[in-house]
C-alpha positions as CSV (number, residue, x, y, z in Angstrom):
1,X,53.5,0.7,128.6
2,X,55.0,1.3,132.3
3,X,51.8,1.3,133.8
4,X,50.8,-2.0,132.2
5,X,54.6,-3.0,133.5
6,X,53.8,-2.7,136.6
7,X,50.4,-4.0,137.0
8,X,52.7,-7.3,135.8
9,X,55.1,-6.9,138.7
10,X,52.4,-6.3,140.9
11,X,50.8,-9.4,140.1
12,X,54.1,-11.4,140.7
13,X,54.6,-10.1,144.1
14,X,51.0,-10.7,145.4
15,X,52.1,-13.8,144.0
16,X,54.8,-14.7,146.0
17,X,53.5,-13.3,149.0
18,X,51.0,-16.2,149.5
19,X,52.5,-19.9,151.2
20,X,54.4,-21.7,148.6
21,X,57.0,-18.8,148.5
22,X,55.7,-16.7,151.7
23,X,57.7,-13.4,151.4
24,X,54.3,-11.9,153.3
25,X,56.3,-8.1,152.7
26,X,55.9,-8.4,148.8
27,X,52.0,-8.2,149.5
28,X,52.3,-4.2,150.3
29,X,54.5,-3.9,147.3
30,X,52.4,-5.2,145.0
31,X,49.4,-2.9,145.9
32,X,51.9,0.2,145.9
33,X,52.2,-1.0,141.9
34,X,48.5,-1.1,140.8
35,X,48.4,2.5,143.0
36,X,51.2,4.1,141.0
37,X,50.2,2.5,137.7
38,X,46.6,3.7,138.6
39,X,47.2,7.5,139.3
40,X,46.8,9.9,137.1
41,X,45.7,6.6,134.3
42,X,42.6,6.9,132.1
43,X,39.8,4.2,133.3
44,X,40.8,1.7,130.4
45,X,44.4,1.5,131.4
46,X,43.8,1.4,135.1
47,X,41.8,-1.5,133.9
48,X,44.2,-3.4,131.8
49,X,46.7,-2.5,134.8
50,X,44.4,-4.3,137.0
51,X,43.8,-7.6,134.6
52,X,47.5,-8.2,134.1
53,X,48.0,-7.9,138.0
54,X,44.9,-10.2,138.6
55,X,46.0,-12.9,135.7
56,X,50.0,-12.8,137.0
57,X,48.7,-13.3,140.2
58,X,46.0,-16.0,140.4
59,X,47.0,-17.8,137.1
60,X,50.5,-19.4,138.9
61,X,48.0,-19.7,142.2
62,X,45.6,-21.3,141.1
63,X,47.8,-24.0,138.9
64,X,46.9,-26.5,141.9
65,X,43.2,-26.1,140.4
66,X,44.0,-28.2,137.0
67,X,45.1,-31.3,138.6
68,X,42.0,-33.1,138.0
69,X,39.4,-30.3,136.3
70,X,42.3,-29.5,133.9
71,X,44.0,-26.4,132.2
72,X,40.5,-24.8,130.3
73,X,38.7,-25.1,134.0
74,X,41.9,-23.2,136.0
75,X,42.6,-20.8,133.1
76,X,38.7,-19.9,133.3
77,X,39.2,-20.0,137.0
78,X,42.1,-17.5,136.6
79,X,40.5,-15.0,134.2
80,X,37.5,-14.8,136.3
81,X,39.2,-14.2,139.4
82,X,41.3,-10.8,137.5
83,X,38.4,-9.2,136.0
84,X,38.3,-7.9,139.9
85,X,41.3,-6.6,140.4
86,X,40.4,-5.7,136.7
87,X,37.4,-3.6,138.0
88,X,39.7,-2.3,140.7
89,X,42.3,-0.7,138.4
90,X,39.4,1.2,136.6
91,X,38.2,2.6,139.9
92,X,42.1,3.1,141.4
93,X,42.2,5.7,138.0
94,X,38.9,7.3,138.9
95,X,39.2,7.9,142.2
96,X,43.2,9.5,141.5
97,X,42.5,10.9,138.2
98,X,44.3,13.8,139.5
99,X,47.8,12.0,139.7
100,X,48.6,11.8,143.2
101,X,48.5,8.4,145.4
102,X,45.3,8.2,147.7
103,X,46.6,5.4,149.9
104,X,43.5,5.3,151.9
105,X,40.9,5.9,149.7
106,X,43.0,3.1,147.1
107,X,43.4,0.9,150.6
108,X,39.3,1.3,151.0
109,X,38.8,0.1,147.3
110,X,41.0,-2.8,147.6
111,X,38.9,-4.2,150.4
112,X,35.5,-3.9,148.2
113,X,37.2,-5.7,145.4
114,X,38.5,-8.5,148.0
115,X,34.3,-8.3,149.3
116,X,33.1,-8.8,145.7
117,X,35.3,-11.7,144.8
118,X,34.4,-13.4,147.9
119,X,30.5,-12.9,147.7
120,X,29.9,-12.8,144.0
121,X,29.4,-14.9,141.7
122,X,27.5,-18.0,142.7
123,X,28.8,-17.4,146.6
124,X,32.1,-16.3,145.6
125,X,35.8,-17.3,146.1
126,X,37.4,-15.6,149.0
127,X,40.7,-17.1,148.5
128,X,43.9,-15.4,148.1
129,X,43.1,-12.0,150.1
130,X,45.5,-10.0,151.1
131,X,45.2,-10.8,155.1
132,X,45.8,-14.4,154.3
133,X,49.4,-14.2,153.0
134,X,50.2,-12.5,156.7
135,X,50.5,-15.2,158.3
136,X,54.4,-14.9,159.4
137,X,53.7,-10.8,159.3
138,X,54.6,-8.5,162.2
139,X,50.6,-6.7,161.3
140,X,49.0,-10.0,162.2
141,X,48.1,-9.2,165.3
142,X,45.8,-6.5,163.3
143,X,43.6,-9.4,162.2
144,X,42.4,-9.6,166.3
145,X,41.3,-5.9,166.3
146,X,40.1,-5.7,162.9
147,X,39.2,-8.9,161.5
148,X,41.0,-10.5,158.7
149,X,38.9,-7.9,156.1
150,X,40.8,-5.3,158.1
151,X,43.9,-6.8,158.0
152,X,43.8,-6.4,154.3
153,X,43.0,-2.7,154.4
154,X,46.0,-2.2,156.6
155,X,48.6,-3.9,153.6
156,X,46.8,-1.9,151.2
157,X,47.5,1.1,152.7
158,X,51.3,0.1,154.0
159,X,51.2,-0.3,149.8
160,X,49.5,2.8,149.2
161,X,52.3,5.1,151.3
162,X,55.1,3.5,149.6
163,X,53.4,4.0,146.1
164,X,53.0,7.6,147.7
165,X,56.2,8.2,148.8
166,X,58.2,7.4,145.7
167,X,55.8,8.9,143.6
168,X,57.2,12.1,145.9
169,X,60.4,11.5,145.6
170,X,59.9,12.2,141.6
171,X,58.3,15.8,142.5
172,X,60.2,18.6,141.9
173,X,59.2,20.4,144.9
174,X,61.6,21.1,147.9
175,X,59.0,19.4,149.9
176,X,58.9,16.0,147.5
177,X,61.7,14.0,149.7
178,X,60.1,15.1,153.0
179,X,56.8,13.8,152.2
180,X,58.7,11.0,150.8
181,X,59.9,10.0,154.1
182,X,57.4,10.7,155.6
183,X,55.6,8.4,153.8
184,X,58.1,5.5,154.1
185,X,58.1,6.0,158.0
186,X,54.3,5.4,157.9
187,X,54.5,2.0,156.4
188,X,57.1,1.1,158.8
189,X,55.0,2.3,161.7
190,X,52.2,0.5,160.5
191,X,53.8,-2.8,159.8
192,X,55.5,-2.8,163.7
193,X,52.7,-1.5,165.9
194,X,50.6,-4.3,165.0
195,X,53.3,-6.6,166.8
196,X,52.7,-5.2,169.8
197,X,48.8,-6.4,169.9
198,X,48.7,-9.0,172.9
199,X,47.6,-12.5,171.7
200,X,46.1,-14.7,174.9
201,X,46.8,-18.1,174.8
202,X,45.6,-19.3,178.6
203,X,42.5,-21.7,178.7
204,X,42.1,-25.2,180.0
205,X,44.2,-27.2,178.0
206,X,42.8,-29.8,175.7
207,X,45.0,-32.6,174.7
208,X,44.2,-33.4,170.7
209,X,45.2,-35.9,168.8
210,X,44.3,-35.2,164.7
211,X,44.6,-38.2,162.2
212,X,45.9,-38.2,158.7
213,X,45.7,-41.0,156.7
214,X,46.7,-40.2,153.5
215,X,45.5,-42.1,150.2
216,X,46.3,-45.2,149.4
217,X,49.0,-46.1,147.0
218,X,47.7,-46.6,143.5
219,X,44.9,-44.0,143.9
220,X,44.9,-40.1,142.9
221,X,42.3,-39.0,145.2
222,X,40.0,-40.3,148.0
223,X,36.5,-40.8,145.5
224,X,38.6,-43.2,143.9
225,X,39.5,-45.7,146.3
226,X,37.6,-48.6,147.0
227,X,34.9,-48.4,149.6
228,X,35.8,-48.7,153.2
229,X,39.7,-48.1,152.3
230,X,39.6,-44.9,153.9
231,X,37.4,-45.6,156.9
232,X,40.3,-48.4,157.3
233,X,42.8,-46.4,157.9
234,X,41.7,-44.0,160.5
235,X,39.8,-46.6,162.9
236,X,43.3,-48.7,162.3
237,X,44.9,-45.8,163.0
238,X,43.3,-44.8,165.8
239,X,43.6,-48.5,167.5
240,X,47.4,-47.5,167.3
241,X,47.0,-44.4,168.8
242,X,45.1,-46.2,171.6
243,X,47.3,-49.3,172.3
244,X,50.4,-46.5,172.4
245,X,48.1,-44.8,175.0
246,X,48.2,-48.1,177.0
247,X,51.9,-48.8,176.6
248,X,52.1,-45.3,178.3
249,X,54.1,-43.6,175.2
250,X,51.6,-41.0,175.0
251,X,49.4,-39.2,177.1
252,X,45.6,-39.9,177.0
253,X,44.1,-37.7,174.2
254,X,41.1,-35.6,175.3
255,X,39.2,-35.4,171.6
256,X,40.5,-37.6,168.4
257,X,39.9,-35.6,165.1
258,X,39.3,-37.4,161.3
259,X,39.4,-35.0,158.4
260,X,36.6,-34.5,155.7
261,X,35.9,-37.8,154.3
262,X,37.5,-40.1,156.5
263,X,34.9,-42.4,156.2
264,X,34.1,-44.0,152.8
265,X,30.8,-46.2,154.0
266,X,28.2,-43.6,154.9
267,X,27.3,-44.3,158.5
268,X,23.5,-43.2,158.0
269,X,23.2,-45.8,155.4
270,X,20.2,-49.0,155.9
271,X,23.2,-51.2,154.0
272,X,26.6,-50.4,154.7
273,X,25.7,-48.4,157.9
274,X,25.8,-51.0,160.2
275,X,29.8,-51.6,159.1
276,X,31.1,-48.2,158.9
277,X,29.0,-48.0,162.8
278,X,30.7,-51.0,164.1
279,X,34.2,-50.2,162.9
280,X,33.6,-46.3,164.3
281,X,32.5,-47.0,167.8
282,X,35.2,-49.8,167.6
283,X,38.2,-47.1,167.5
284,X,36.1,-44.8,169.6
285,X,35.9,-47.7,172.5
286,X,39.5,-48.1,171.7
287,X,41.0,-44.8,172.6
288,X,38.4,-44.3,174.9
289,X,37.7,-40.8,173.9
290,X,35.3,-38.8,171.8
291,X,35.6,-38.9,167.9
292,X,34.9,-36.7,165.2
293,X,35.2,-37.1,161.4
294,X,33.5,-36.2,158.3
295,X,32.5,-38.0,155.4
296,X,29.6,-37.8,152.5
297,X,25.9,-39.2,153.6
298,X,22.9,-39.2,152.2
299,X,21.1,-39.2,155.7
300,X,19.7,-42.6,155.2
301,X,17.8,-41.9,152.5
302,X,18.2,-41.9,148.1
303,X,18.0,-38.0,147.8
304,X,21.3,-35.8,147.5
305,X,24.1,-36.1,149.4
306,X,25.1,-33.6,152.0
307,X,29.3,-32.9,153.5
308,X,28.8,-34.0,157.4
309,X,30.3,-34.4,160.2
310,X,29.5,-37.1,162.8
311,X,30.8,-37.5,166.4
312,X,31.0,-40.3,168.2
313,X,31.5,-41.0,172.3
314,X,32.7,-43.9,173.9
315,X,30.3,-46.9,174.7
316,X,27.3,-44.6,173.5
317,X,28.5,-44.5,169.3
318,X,26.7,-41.5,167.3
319,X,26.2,-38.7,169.4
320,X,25.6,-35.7,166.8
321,X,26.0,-34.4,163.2
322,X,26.6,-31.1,161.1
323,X,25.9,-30.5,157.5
324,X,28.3,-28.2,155.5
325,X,26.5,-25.1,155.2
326,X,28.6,-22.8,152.8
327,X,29.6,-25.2,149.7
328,X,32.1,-24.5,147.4
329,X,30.7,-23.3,143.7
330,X,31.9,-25.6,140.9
331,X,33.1,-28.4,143.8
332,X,29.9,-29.0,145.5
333,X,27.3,-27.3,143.7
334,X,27.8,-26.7,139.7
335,X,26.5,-23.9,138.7
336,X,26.1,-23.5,135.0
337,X,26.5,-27.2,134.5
338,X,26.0,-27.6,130.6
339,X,28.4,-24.5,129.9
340,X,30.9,-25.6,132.6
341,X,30.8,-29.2,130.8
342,X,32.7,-28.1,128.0
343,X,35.9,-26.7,129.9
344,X,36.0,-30.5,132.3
345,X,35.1,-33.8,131.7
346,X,34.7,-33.8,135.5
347,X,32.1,-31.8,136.0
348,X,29.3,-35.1,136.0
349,X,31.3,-36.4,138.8
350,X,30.5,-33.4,141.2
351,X,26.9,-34.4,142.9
352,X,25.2,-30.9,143.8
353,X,25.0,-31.2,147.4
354,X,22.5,-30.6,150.0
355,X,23.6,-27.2,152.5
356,X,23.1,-27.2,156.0
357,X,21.0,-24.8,157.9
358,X,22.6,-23.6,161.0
359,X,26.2,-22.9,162.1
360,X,28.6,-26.0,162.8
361,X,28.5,-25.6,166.8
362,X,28.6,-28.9,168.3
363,X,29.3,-29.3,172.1
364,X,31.2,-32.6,172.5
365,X,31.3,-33.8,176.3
366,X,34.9,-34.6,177.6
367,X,34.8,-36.0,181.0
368,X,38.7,-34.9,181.7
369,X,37.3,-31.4,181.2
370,X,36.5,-29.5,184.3
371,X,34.8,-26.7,182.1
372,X,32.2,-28.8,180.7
373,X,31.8,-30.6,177.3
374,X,33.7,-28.6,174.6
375,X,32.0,-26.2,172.2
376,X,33.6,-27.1,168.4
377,X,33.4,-25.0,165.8
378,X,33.1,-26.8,162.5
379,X,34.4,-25.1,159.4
380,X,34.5,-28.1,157.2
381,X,37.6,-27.5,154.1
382,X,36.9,-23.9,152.3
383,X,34.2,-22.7,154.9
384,X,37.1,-21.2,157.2
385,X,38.1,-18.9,153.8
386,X,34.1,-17.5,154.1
387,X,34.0,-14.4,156.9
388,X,30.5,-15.2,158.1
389,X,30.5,-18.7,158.4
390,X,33.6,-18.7,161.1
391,X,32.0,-15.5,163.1
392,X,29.0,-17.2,163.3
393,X,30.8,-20.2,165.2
394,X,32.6,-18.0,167.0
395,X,29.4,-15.9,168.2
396,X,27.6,-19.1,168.6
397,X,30.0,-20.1,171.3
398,X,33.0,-22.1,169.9
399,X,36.1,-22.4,172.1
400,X,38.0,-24.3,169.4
401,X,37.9,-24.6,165.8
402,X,38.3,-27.6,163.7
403,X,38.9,-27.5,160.0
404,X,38.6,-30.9,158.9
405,X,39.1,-31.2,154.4
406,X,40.7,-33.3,152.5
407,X,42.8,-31.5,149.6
408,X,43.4,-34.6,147.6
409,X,42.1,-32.8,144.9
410,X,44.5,-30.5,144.5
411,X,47.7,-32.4,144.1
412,X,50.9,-31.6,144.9
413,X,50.8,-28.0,144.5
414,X,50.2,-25.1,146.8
415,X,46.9,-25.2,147.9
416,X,47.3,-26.9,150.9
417,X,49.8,-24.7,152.4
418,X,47.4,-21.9,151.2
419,X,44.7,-23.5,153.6
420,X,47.0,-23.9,156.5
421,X,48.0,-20.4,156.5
422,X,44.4,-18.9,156.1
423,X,43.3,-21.2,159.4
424,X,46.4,-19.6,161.1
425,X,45.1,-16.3,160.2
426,X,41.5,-17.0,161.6
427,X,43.0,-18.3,165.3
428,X,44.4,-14.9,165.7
429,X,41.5,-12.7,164.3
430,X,39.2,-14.6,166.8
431,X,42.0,-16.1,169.5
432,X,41.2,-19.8,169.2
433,X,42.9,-22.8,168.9
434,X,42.1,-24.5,165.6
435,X,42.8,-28.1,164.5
436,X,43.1,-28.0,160.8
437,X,42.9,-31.9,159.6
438,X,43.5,-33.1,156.2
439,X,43.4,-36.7,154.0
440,X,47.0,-36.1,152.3
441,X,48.1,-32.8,154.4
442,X,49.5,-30.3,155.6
443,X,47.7,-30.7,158.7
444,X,48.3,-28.8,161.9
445,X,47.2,-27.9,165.3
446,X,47.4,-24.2,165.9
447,X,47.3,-21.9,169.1
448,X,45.5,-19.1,169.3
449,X,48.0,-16.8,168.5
450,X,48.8,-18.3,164.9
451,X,51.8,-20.4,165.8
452,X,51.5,-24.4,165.0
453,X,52.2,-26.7,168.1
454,X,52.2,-29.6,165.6
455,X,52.6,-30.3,161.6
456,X,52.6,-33.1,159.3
457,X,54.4,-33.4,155.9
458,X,52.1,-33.7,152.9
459,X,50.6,-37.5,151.6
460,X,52.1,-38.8,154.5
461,X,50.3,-41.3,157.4
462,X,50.6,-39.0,161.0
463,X,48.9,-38.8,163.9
464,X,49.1,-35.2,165.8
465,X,49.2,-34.9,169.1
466,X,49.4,-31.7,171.3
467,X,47.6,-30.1,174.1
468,X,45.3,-26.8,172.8
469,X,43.9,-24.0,175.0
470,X,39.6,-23.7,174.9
471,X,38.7,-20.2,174.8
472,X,35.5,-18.2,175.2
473,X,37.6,-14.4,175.1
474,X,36.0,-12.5,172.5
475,X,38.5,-10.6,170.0
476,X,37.5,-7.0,169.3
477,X,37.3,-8.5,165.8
478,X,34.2,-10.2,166.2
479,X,32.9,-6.9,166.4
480,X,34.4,-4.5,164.5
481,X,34.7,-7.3,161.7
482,X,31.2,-7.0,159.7
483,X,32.1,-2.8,159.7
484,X,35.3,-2.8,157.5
485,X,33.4,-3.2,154.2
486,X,30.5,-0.3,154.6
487,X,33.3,1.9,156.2
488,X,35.4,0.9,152.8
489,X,32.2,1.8,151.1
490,X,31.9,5.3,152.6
491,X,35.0,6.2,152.0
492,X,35.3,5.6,148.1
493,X,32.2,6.6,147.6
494,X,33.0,10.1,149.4
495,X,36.3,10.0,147.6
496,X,34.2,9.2,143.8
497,X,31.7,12.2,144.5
498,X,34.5,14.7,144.9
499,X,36.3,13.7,142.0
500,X,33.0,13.5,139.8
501,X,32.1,17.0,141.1
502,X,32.2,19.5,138.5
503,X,34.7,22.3,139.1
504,X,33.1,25.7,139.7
505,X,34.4,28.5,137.1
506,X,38.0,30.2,138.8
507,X,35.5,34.0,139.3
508,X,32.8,32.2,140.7
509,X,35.2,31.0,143.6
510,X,37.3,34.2,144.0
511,X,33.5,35.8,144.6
């Protein structure tokens, strides 16, 4: 029953250490609970340790996923997301079967857990990890040297030594409180030195200006509003930002940012093309810089739609697109459609979309620039969650990274913050400035060492403006990064085969 106990604690405290309540030290403690009510545990109860962490944890998480899809979707949503942690628990009593802590071999099987959730299944979910509630954490800096994977080995250990050291302090040994310390001085150590990791933040300095435009009054969520509504509101937006720009309240920007679905009329359209064109280039004249936004198009013809993103220069009007590569399962694909129908009535209103094929890298020219036009790095709403899609725009060249998404699907709950905070995370692991742009908010723009220079309120009208470093510096994470999880691998499967190993007789190894 204690072990069970504290595999419900645990679960709280991972809980709380995530935006919403962002107490990022509780993250540590609620590993150190699935450790101690792990060791020495049969595989079963290591097990049903693990589900009641996994279901206290993403259950009140993931309560932001039931706004529209409703309770049976986020409850599904919930249970599928512990059988991980689930799986973890089992392998946590394997792996210490002999009772004591293993804070590095437990740290290495918390990171393949956090690597299966975010691959499997149908692309995975790689939300809520471990290095994502660190965003206000002295081991941040951690994320630059060892990626954000990494980062999440290093709370699982911090958890792992102070699951070890009170688990000494119960030993009846001389040598338990020792150890104990000893242990407690370890987490401290590795929760400071990260701190002292230098985070760069020189580069040219490009002045951004990021719209939000919430949704209109009367309407839940942007699909609902009537066409052109949106696209309204940002190009009349944006003519405000540009006649404050003449008045000489605000300095020129360099590069104007829409968020995902800022246009309602599909600008690749034969019919309504020609409007969403005129009103586009219109604002983009206006402000007299480049724009970039992102809405749904079926690229001019009646197949399947596809998330894009479209830039547009002055006097010149479309200059390039992206198409979202890595969609989100059961948003933007449905997998298991006539199953998944019985849990949402809103699962016929999700269109499967069409992925792109190549990284989001799109070189935008800005004449203020002496450097050149500027390399963007498109991770359009949950991409920036998915490791290889924001290495490959880092790798492919981006200097800055923009996170344009919407969130009106999610309500009033915690999701959004939950977004901010993982595109804070990503601008230190890779040390770029990263403009994260949303319909209803929170939006931001953020430096490349995690702090925000600007932030809007949620379902509120803004427009952002601050001036952002472009970088080309490579962190050492870009290539230590895709070695965490075979490294991991290694080292429980090293740890399995010596507990597996059968034990010779006691006279065959005095001979």
């Amino acid at each position: 029953m204690a072990r069970l106990l504290l595999g419900l604690l645990g679960g709280v405290a991972l809980w709380l250490a995530f935006p919403g309540y962002d107490v990022w030290w509780l993250a540590p403690v609620g590993c150190a609970a699935l450790a101690l009510a792990t060791a020495g545990a049969r595989p079963w109860v290591g097990a049903a340790a693990g589900l009641l962490l996994g279901l206290t944890w993403f259950a009140p998480m993931f309560t932001w996923a039931s706004t529209y899809a409703g309770a049976p979707a986020w409850l599904a949503m919930s249970l599928l997301s512990a059988l991980y942690p689930a799986a973890l628990g089992a392998l946590l009593s394997v792996v210490q079967r002999a009772g004591a802590v293993r804070p590095v071999v437990g740290a290495g099987a918390w990171v393949l857990m956090e690597w299966a959730r975010s691959v499997t299944p149908f692309g995975g979910f790689p939300w809520a990890r471990l290095g994502f509630s660190q965003a206000d954490s002295p081991m941040l800096g951690a994320a630059s040297v060892v990626a954000v994977t990494g980062l999440g080995f290093l709370v699982a250990l911090v958890g792992g030594l102070l699951a070890l050291s009170v688990q000494q302090t119960r030993a009846r040994e001389d040598r338990g409180w020792p150890r104990a310390l000893a242990g407690l001085g370890g987490s401290v150590v590795l929760i400071l030195v990260p701190a002292a990791v230098p985070r760069p933040v020189s580069g040219e300095t490009l002045t951004v200006a990021a719209v939000q435009g919430d949704i209109p009054e009367g309407y839940d969520r942007t699909l609902s509003a009537d066409p052109g509504t949106m696209l309204a509101r940002y190009t009349g937006r944006t003519e405000d930002l540009a006649a404050r720009v003449r008045s000489g309240a605000v300095p020129a920007p360099d590069l104007v940012l829409w968020p995902e679905g800022a246009t309602d009329l599909d600008p690749l359209d034969p019919e309504v093309g020609p409007v969403a064109e005129a009103r586009i280039r219109a604002a983009t004249d206006a402000v007299d810089a480049p724009v970039v936004l992102g809405g749904l198009s079926r690229r001019g013809g009646t197949g399947a739609a596809a998330n894009m993103v479209f830039s547009y220069l002055p006097d010149q009007g479309l200059d390039q697109t992206y198409r979202k590569v890595y969609l989100a399962p059961f948003g933007e694909v449905m997998p298991l459609r006539p199953l998944v129908r019985h849990l949402s009535p809103w699962v016929d209103r999700i269109e499967d979309l069409v992925p792109g094929e190549r990284p989001g890298v799109m070189p935008v020219p800005v004449p203020a620039q002496e450097d050149g036009p500027v390399a963007l790095g498109l991770a359009v709403c949950f991409e920036v969650a998915v490791d290889r899609a924001v290495r490959d725009l880092v790798s492919g060249g981006a200097e800055l990274l923009v996170v344009p998404t919407s969130n009106a699907w999610f309500g009033r709950g915690d999701q959004s913050v939950q977004h901010l905070a993982i595109s804070r995370v990503r601008a230190v692991e890779y040390g770029r400035s990263v403009a994260h742009v949303s319909n209803v908010g929170v939006s931001a723009l953020i430096a490349p060492d995690g702090t925000v220079a600007d932030r809007t309120a949620p379902y509120t009208r803004a427009t952002m403006l601050a001036g952002l470093p472009r970088r080309t510096a490579p962190t050492l994470s870009l290539s230590t990064g895709p070695w965490v999880v075979p490294v991991a691998a290694v080292i429980v499967t090293l740890a399995g085969l010596k507990t597996v190993r059968p034990r010779r007789p006691r006279a065959t190894r005095a001979r």
